[in-house]
N, C-alpha and C positions, 0 to 999 in steps of 0.2 A: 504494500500500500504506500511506503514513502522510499521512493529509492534514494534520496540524498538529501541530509540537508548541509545548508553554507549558512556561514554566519562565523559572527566574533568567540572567540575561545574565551569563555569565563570563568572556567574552573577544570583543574587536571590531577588525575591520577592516574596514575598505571594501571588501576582499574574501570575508571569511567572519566567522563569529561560533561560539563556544559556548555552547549554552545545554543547562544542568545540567536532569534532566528527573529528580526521584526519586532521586540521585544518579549518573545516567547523563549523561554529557557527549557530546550532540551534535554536531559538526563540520558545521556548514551553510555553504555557497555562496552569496552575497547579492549584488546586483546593487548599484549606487551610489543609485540608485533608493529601494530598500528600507534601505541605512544611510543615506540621508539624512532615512527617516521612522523611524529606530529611536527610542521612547522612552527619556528620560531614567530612566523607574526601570529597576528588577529585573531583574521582570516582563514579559516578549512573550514575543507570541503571533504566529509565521511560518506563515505556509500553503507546506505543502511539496513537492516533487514528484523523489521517490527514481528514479535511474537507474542502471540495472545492468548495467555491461559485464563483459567476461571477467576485465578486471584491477581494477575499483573499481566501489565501492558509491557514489555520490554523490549527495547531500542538497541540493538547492536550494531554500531559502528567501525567499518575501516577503511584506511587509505587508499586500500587495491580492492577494485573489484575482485580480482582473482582472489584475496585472500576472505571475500562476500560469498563467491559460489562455492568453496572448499568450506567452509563456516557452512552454509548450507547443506551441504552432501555429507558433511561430517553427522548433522542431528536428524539425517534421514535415517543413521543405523539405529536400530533397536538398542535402546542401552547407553546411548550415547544423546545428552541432552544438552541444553544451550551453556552451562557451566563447564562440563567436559570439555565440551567442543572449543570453548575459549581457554581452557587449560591449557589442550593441546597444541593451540597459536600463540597460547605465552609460553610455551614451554620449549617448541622446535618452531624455526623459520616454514612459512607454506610450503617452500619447495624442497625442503627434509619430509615434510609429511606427507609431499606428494609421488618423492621419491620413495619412500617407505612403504607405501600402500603398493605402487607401480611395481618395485621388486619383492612386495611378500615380506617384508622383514618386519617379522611378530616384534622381537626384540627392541629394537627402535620406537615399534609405538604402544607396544607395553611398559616402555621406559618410562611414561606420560602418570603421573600421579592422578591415581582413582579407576585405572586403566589395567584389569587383569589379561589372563593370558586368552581365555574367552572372548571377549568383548575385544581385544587386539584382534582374533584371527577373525571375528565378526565382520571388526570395519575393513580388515585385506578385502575377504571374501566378496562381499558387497558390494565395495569401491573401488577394486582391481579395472572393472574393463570402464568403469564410467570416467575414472581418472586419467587413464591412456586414451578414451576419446578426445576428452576436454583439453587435454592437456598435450602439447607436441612431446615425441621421445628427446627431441634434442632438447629439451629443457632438463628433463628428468636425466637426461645422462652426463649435464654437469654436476649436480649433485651427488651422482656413485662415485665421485672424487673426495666422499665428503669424508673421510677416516684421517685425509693429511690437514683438511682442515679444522675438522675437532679437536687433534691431536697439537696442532698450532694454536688455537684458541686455548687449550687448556696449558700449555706456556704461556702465551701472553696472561696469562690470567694468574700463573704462579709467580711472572714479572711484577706484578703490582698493575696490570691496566685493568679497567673496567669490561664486563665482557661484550656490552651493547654498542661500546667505540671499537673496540678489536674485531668485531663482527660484521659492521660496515665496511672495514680496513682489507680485510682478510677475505670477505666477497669481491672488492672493487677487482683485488690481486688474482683470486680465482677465474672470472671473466676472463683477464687478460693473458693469464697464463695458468690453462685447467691443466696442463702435465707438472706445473711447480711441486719441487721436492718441500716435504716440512720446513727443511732448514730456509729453503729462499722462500718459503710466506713471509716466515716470522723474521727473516733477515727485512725484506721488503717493510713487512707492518711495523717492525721498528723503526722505519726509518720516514714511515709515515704518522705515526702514534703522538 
């Protein structure tokens, strides 16, 4: 019913935000995903997707579409509801979970706190071929490089950086060079950091 709203940023968390629409103060649901790409002005612009149960009207907001139809697809599993679903976007990047589903790997998204081994091989099962429709292979197959990049990320992280600055750093790197050994991520992200 509301695909977007824009408006001034009035209030932020890592969990929700408000943003003033016309003088109407929105209460939106935001994944860690989505506050980690919130811009610094006013001004955003969330792509949203309204859920209506008996007792609340809930608003869930993100930056990427793509991370709206995967938010979507995720609370179409049995078991898996609009909390989970936003666990598992604060917890992995869209495109680890879209990688994760695409290759079957229970482990990865059993990783997701509230998420047992059941309910992991549910949402594979389920979201295997609608994921690889939606989604092009060659997206999903820079991500099956992602073991040098956790593995970099959890240096930078025993360096003393933050993990959501090392994370933007350590993707830009990724992109430009998806055969990079560990050492020249973290050689690179240090010298971007």
């Amino acid at each position: 019913m509301i695909a977007h709203i824009q408006g001034k940023l009035v209030e932020k968390s890592p969990t929700d935000v408000v943003i003033d629409c016309n003088g109407v103060g929105y209460h939106i649901h935001i994944s860690l995903h989505t506050y980690g790409l919130l811009p610094k002005s006013e001004t955003v612009k969330l792509y949203t997707c309204l859920l209506i149960k008996e007792d609340a009207h809930s608003l869930y907001g993100f930056m990427e579409k793509a991370e709206r139809e995967l938010f979507k697809l995720l609370i179409s599993v049995s078991g898996i509801g609009a909390g989970i679903a936003r666990t598992m976007l604060s917890s992995l990047d869209p495109k680890q979970i879209i990688a994760a589903i695409a290759n079957g790997d229970v482990g990865t998204v059993q990783s997701i706190k509230g998420i047992g081994t059941k309910t992991a091989q549910r949402v594979i099962l389920d979201l295997r071929d609608k994921v690889l429709k939606l989604h092009d292979l060659g997206e999903v197959s820079i991500v099956s490089y992602n073991t040098n990049r956790d593995e970099a990320l959890s240096a930078l992280e025993v360096l003393g950086f933050l993990r959501k600055n090392a994370e933007k750093v350590v993707d830009k790197i990724m992109k430009e060079q998806p055969e990079a050994s560990i050492e020249t991520i973290i050689k690179l992200a240090l010298k971007n950091l």
